[in-house]
N, C-alpha and C positions, 0 to 999 in steps of 0.2 A: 699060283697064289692069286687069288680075289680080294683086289680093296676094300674095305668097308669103311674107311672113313679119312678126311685128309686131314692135317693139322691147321691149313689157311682157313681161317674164317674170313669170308668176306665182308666187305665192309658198307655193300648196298644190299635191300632184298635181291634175290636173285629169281626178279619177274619174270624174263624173256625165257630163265631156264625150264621157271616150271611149268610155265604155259607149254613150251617143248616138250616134257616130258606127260604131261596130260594128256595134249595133243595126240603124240604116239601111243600111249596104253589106249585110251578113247577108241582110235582107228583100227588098231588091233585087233582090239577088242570085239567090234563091233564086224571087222572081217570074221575071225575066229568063229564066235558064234553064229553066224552066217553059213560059214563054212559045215558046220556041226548040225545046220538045221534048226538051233536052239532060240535062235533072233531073228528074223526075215526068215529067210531059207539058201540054200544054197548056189541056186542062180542068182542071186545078190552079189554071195562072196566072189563067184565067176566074173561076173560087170566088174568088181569092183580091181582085179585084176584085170581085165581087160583092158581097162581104160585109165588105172593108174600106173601101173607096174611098167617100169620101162626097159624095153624092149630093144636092144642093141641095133639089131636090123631096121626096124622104125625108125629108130633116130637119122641112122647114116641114109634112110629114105627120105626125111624130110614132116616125117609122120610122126604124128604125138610127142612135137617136141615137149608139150607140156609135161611130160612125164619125167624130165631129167626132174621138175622139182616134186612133183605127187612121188615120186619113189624116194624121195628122204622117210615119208614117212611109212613107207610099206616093209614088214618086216618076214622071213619064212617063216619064222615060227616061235615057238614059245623062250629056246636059248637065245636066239637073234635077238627080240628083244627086248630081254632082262638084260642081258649081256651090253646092248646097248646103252639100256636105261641105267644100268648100275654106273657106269661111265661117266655119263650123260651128268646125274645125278653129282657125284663125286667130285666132278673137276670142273662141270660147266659152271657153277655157279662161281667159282675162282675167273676161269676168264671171262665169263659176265662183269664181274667186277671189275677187270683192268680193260677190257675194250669198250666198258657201258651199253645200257641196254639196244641199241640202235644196231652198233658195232659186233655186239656178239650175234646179234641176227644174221647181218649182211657174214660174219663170220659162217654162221652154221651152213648160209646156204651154198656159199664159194666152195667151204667142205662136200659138201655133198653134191654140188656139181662136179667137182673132182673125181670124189666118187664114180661118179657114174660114169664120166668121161675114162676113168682107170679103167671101169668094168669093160668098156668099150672097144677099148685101144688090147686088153688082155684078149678079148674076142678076135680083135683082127690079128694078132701077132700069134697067137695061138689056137687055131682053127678045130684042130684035132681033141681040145678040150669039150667045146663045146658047138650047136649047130645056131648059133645067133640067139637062144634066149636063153 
């Protein structure tokens, strides 16, 4: 079952959320089409993994730490991130309102260093899953 809508109305606009979800469709987007040939071309979408997408082994090297935060907004693909966005959409503007706009930011990004650091920590503890990316 898929949310479509929550019953809290928030009680500020919810700024931080929607620039968030702009932010990510925009990126996407702009990968996606890239990838497709349709926008730039396809050695675009390549860079643009290369140098955002973060990369488990990199990290624990010391390399591109900047990617724990460029991969908040990098998505695989079209379910990722609707799936995301529908979320995103639904509930973020609820705690936007109760942490304010400042708070739900430093929020999104500690989530997503988590994230990533989850992703990291499942790579070292289970090897046989996957070869480091």
């Amino acid at each position: 079952m898929f949310p479509i809508r929550d019953l809290n109305k928030p009680l500020k606009t919810p700024h931080v959320n929607r620039l968030l979800l702009v932010a990510n469709i925009i990126i996407f987007a702009v990968y996606w089409l890239s990838s497709q040939n349709i926008f730039l071309n396809e050695k675009f979408a390549m860079d643009i993994e290369e140098k955002f997408v973060m990369i488990p082994e990199s990290i624990l090297q010391g390399k591109q730490l900047y990617t724990l935060f460029t991969s908040m907004f990098m998505h695989a693909g079209w379910l990722h991130l609707l799936g995301n966005m529908l979320y995103l959409y639904i509930f973020g503007d609820n705690v936007e309102d109760i942490f304010g706009h400042a708070g739900y930011l430093i929020f999104y990004m500690i989530s997503g260093l988590v994230a990533s650091f989850t992703h990291i920590i499942s790579i070292l503890f289970a090897p046989e899953i996957g070869n480091f990316k």
